[in-house]
mmJSON file of the N, C-alpha and C atoms, coordinates in Angstrom:
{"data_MODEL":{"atom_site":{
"group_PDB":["ATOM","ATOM","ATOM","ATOM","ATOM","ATOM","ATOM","ATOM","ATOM","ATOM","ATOM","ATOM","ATOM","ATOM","ATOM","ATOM","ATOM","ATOM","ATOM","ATOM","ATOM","ATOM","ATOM","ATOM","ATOM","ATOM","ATOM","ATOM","ATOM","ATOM","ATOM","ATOM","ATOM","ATOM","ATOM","ATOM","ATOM","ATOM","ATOM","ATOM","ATOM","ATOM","ATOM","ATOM","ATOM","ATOM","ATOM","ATOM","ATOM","ATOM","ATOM","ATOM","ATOM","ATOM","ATOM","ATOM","ATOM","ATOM","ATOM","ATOM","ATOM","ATOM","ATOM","ATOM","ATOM","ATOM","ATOM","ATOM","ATOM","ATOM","ATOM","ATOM","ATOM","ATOM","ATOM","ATOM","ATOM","ATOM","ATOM","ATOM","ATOM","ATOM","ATOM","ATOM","ATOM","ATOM","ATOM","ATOM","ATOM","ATOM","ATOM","ATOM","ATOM","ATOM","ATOM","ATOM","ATOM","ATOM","ATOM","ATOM","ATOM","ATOM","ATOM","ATOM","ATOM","ATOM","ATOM","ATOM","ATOM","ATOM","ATOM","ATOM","ATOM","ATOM","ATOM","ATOM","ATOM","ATOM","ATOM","ATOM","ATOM","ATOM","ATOM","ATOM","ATOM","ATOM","ATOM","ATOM","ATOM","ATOM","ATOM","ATOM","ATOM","ATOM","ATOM","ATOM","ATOM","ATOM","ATOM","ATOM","ATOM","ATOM","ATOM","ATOM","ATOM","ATOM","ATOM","ATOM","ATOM","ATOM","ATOM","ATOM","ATOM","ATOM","ATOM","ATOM","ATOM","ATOM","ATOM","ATOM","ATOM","ATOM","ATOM","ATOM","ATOM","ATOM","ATOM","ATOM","ATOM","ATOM","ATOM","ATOM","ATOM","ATOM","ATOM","ATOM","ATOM","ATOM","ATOM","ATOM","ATOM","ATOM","ATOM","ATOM","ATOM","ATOM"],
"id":[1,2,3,4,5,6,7,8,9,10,11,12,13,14,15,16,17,18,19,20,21,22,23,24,25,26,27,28,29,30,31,32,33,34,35,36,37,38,39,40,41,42,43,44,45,46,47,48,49,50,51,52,53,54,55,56,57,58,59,60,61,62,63,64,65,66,67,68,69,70,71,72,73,74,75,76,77,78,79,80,81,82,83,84,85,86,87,88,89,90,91,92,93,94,95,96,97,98,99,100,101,102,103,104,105,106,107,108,109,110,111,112,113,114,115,116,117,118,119,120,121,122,123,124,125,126,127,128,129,130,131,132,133,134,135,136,137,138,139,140,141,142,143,144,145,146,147,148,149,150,151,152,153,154,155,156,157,158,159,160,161,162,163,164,165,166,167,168,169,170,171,172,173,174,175,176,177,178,179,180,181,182,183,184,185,186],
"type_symbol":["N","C","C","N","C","C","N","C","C","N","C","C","N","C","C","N","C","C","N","C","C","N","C","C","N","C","C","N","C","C","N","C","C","N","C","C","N","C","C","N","C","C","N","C","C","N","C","C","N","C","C","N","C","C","N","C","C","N","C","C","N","C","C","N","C","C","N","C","C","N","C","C","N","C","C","N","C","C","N","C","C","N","C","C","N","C","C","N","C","C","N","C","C","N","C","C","N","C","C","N","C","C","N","C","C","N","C","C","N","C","C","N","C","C","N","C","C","N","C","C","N","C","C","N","C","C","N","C","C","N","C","C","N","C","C","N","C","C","N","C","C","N","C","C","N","C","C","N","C","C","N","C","C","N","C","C","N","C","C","N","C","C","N","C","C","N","C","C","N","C","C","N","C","C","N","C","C","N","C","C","N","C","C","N","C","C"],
"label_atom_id":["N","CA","C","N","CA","C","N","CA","C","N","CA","C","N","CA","C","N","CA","C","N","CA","C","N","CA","C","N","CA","C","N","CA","C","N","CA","C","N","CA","C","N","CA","C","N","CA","C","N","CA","C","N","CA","C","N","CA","C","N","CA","C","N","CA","C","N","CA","C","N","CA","C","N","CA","C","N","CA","C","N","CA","C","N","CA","C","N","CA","C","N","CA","C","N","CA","C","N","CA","C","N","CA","C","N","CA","C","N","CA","C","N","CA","C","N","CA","C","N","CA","C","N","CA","C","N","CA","C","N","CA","C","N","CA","C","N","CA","C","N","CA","C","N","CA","C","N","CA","C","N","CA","C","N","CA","C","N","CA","C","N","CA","C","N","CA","C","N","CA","C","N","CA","C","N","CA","C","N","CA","C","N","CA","C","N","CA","C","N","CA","C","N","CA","C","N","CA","C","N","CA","C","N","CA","C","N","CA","C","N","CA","C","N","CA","C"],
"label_alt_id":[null,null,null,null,null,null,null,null,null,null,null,null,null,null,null,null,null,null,null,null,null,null,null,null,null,null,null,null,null,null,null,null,null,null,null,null,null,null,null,null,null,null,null,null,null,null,null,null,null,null,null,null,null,null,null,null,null,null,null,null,null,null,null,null,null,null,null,null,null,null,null,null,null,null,null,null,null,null,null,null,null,null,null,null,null,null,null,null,null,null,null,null,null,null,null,null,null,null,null,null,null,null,null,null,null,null,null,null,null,null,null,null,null,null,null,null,null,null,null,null,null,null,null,null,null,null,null,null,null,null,null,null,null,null,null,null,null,null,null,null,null,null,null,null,null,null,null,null,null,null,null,null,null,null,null,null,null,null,null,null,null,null,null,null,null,null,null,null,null,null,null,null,null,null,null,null,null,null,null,null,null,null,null,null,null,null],
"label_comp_id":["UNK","UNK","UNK","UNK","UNK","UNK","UNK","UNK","UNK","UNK","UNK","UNK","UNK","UNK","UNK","UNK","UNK","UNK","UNK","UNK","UNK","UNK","UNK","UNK","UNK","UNK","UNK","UNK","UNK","UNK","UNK","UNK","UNK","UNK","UNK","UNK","UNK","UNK","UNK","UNK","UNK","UNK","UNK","UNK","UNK","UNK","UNK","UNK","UNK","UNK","UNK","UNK","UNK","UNK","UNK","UNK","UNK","UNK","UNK","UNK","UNK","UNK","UNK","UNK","UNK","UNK","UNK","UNK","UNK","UNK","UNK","UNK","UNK","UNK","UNK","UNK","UNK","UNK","UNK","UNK","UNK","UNK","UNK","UNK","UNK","UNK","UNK","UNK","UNK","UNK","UNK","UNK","UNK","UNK","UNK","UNK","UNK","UNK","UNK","UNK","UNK","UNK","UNK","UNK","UNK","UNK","UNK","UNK","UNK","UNK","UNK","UNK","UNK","UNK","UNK","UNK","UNK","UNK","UNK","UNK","UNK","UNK","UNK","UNK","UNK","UNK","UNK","UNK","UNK","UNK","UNK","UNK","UNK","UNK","UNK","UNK","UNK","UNK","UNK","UNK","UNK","UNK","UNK","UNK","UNK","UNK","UNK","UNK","UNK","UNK","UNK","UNK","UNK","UNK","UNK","UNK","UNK","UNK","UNK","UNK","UNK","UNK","UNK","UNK","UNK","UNK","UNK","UNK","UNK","UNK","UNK","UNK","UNK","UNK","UNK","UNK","UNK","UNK","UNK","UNK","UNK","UNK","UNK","UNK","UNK","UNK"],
"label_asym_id":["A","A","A","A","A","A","A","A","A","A","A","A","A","A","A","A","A","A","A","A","A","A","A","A","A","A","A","A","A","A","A","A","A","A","A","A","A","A","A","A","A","A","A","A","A","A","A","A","A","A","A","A","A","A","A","A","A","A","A","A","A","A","A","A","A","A","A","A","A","A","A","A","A","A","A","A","A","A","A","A","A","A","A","A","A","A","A","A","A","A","A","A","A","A","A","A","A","A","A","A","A","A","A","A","A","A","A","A","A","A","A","A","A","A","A","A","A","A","A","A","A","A","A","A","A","A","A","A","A","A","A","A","A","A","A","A","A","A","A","A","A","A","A","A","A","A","A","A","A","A","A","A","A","A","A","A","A","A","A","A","A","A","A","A","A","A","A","A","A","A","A","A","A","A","A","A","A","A","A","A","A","A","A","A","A","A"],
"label_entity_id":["1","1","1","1","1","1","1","1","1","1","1","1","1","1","1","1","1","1","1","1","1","1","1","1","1","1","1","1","1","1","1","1","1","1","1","1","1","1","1","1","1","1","1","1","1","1","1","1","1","1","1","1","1","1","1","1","1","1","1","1","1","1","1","1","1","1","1","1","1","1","1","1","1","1","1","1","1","1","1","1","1","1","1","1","1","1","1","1","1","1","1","1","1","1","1","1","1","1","1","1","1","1","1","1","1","1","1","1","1","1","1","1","1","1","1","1","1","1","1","1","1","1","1","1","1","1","1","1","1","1","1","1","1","1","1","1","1","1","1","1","1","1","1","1","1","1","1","1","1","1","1","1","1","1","1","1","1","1","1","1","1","1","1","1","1","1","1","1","1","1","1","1","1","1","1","1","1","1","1","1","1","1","1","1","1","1"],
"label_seq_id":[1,1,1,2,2,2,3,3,3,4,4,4,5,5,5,6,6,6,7,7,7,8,8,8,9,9,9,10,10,10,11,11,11,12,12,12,13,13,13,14,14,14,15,15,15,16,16,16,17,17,17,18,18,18,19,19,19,20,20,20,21,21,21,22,22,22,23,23,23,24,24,24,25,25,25,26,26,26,27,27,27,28,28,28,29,29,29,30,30,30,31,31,31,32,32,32,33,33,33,34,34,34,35,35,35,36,36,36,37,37,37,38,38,38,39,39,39,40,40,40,41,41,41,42,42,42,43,43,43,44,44,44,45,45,45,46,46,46,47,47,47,48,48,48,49,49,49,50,50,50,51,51,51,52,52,52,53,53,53,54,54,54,55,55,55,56,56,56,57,57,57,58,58,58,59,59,59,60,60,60,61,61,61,62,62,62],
"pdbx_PDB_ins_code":[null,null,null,null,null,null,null,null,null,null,null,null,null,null,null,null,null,null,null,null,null,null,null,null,null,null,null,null,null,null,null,null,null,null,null,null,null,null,null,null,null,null,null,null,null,null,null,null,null,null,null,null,null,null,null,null,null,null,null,null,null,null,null,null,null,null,null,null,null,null,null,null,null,null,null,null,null,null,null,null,null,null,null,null,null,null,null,null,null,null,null,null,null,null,null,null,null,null,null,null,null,null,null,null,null,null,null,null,null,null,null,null,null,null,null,null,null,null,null,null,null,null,null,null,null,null,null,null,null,null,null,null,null,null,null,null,null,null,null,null,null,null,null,null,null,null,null,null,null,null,null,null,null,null,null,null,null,null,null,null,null,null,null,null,null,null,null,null,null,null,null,null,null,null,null,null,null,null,null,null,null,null,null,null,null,null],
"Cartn_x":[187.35,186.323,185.16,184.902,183.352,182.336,181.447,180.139,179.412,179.725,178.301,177.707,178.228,178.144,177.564,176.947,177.574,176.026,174.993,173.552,174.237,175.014,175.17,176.063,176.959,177.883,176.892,177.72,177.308,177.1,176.136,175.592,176.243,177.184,177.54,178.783,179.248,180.316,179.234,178.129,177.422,177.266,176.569,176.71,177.656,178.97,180.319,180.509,179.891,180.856,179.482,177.991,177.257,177.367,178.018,178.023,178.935,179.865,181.507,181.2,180.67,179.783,178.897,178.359,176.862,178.333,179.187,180.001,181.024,181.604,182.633,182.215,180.836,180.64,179.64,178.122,177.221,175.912,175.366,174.79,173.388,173.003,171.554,171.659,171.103,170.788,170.547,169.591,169.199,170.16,171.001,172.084,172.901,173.498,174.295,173.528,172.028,171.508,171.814,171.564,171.792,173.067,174.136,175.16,175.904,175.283,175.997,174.715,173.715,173.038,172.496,171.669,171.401,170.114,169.15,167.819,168.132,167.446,166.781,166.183,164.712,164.508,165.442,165.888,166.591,167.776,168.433,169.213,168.275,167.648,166.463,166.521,166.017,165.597,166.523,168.242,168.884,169.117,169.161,169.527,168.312,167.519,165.898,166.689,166.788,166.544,168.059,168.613,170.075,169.538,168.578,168.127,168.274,168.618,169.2,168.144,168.153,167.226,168.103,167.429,167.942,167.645,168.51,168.467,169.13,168.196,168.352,169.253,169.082,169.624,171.063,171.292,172.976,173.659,172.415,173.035,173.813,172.827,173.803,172.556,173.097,171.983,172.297,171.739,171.53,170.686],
"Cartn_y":[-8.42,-8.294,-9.201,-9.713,-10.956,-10.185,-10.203,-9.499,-10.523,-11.316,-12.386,-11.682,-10.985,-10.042,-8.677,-8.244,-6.688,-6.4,-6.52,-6.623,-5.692,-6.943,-6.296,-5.682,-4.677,-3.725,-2.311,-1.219,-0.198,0.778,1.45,1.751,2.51,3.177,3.765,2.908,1.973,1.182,0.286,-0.12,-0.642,0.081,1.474,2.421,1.882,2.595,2.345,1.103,0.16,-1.442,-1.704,-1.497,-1.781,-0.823,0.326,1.583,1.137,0.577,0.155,-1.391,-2.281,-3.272,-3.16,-2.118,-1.76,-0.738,-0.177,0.606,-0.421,-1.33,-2.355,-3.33,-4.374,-5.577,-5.793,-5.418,-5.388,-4.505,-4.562,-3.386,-3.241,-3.849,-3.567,-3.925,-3.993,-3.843,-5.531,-6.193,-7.222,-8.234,-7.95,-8.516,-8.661,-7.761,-7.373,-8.294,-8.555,-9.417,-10.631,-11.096,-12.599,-12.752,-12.066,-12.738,-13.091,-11.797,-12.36,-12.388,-13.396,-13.808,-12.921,-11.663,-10.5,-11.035,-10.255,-10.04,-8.59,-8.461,-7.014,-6.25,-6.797,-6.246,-5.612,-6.627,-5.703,-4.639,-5.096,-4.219,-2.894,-2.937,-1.723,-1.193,-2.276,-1.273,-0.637,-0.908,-0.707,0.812,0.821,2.198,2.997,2.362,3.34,4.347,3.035,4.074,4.873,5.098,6.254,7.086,6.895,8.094,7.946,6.767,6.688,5.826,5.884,5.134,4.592,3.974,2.905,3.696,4.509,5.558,4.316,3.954,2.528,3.344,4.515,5.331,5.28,5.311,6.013,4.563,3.389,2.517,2.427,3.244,2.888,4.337,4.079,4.498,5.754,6.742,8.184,8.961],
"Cartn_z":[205.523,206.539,206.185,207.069,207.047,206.796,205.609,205.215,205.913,206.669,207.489,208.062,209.098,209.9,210.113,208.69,208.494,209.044,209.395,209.855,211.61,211.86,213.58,213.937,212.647,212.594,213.019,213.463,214.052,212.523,212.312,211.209,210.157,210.529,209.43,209.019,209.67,208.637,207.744,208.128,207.18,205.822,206.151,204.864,203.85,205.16,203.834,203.196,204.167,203.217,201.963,202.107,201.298,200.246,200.013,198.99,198.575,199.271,198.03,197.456,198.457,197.411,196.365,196.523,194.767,194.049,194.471,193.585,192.583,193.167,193.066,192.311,192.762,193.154,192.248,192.963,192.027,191.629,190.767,189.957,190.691,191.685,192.149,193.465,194.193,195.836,196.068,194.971,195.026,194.841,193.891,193.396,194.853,195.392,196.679,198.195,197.827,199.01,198.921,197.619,196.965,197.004,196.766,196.863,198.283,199.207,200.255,201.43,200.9,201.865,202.91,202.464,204.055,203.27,204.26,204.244,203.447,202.58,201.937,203.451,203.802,204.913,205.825,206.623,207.457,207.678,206.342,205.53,205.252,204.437,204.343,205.525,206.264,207.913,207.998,208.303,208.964,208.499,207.27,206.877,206.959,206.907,206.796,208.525,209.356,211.021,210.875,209.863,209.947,208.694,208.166,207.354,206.113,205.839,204.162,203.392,201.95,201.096,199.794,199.459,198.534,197.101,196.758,195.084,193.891,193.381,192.078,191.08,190.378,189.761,189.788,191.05,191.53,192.045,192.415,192.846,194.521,195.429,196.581,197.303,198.63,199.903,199.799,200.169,199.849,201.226],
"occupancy":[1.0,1.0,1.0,1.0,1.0,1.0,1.0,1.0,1.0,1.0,1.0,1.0,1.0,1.0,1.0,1.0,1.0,1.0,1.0,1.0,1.0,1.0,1.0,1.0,1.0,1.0,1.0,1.0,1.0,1.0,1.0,1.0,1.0,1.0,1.0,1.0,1.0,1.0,1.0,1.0,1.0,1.0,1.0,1.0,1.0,1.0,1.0,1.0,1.0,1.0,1.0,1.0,1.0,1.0,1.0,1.0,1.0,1.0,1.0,1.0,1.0,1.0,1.0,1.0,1.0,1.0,1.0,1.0,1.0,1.0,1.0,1.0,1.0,1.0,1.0,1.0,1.0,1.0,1.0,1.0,1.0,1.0,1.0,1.0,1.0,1.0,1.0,1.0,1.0,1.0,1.0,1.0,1.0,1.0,1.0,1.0,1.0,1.0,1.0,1.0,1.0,1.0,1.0,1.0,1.0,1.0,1.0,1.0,1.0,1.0,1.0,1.0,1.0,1.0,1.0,1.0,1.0,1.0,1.0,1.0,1.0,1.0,1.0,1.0,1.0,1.0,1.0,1.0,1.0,1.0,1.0,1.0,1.0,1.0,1.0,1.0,1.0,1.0,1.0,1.0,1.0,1.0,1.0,1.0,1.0,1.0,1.0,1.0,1.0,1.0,1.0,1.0,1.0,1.0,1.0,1.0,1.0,1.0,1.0,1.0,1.0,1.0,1.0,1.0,1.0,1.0,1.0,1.0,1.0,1.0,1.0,1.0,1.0,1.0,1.0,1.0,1.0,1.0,1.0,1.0,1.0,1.0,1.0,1.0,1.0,1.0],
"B_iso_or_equiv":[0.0,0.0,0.0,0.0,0.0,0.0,0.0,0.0,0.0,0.0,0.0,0.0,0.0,0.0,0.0,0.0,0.0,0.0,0.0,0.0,0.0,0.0,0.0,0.0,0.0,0.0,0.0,0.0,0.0,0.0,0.0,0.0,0.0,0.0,0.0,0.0,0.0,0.0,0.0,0.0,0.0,0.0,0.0,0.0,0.0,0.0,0.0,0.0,0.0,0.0,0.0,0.0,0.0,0.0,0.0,0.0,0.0,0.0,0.0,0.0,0.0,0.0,0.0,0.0,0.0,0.0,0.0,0.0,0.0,0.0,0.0,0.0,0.0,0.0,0.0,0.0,0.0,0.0,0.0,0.0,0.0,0.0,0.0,0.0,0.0,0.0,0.0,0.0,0.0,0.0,0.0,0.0,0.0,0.0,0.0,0.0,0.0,0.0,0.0,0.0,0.0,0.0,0.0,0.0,0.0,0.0,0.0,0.0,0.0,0.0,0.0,0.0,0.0,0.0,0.0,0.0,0.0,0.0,0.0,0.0,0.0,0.0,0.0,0.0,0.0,0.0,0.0,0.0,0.0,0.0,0.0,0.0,0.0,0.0,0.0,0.0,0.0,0.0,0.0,0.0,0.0,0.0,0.0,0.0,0.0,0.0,0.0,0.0,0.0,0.0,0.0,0.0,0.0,0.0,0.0,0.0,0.0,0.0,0.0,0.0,0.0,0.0,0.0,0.0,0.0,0.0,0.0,0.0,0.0,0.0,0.0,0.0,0.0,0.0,0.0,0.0,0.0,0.0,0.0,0.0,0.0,0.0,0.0,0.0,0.0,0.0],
"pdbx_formal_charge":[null,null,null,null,null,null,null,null,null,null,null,null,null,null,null,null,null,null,null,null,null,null,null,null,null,null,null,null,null,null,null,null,null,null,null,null,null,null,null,null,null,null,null,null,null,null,null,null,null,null,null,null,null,null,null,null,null,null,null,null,null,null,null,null,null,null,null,null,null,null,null,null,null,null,null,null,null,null,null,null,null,null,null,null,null,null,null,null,null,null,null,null,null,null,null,null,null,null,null,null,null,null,null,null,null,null,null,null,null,null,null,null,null,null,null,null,null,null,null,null,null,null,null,null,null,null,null,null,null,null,null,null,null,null,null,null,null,null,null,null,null,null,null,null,null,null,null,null,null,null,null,null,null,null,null,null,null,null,null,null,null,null,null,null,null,null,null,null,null,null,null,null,null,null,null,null,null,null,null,null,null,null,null,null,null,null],
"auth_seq_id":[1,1,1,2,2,2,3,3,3,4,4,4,5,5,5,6,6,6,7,7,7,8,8,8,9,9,9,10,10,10,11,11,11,12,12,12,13,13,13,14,14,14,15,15,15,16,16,16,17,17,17,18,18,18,19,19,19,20,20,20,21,21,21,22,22,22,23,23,23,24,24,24,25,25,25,26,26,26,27,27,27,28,28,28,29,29,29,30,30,30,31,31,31,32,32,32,33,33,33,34,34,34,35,35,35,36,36,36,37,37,37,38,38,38,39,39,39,40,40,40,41,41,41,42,42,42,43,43,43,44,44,44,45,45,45,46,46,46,47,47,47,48,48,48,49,49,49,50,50,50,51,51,51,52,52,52,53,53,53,54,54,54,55,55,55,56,56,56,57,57,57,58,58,58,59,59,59,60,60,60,61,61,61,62,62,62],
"auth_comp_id":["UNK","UNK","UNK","UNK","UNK","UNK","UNK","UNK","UNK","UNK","UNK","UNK","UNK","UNK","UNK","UNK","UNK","UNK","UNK","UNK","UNK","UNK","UNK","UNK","UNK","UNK","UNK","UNK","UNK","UNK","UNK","UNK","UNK","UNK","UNK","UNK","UNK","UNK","UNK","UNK","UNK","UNK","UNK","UNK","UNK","UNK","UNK","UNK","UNK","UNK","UNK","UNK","UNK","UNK","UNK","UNK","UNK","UNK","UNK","UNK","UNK","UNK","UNK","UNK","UNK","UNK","UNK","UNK","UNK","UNK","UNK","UNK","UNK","UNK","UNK","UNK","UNK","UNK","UNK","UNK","UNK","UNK","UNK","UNK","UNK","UNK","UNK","UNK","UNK","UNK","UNK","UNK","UNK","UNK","UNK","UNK","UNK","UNK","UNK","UNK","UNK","UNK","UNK","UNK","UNK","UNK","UNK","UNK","UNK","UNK","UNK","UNK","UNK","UNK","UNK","UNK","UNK","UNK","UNK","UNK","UNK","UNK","UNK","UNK","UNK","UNK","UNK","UNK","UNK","UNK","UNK","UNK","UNK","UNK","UNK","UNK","UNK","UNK","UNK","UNK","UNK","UNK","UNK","UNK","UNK","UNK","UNK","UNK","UNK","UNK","UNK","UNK","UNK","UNK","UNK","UNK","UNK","UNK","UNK","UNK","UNK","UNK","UNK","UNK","UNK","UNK","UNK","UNK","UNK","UNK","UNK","UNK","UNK","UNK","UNK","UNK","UNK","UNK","UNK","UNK","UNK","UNK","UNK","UNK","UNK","UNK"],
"auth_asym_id":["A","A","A","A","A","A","A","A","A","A","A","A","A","A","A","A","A","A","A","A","A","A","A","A","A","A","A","A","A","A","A","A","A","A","A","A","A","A","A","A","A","A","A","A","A","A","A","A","A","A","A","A","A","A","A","A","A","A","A","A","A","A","A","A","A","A","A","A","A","A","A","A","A","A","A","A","A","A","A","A","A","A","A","A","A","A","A","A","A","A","A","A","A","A","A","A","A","A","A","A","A","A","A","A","A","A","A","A","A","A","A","A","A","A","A","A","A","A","A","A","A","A","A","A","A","A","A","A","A","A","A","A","A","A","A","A","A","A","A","A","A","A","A","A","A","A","A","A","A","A","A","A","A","A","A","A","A","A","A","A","A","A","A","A","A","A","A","A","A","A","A","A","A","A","A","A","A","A","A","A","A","A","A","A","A","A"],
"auth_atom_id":["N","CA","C","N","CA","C","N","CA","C","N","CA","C","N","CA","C","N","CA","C","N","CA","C","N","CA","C","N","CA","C","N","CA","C","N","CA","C","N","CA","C","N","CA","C","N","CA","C","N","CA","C","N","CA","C","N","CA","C","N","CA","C","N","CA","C","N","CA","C","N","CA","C","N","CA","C","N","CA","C","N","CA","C","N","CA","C","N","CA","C","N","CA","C","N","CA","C","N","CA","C","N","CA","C","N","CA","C","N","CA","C","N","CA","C","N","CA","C","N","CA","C","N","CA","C","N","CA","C","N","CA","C","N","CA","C","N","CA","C","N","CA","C","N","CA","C","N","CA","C","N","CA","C","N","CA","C","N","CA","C","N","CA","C","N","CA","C","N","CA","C","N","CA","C","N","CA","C","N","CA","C","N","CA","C","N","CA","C","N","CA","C","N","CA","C","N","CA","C","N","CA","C","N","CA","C","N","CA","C","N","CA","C","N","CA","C"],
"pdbx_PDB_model_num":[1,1,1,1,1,1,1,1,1,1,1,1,1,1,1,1,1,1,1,1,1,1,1,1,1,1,1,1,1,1,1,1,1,1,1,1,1,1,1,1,1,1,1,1,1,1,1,1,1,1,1,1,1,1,1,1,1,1,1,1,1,1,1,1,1,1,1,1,1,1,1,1,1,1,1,1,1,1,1,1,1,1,1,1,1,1,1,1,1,1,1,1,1,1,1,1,1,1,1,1,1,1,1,1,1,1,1,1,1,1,1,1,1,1,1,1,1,1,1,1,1,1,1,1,1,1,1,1,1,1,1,1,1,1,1,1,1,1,1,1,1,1,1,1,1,1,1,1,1,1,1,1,1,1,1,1,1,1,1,1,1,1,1,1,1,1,1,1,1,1,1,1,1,1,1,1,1,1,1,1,1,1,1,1,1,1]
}}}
């Protein structure tokens, strides 16, 4: 599946594909922007407006 994309996916497959990327892939949120080119921002946003936050601890949206 194309992570180009994953910004204008319907929100909760975003959840899933960015939680199995920080689980899998890589160890920080930042790491996971840089490699595949998203905005932090709107990534943030996206999950901010479905209720979720970015837990550094656990590594993945909560």
């Amino acid at each position: 599946m194309e992570i180009n994309n994953l910004l204008n996916m319907d929100g909760n497959i975003v959840l899933g594909i960015v939680n199995e990327r920080l689980r899998l892939e890589c160890s920080t949120v930042e790491e996971l922007v840089s490699r595949y080119e998203l905005d932090f921002n709107e990534l943030n946003q996206k999950m901010e407006d479905l209720g979720y936050h970015y837990d550094p601890i656990n590594n993945q949206f909560k």
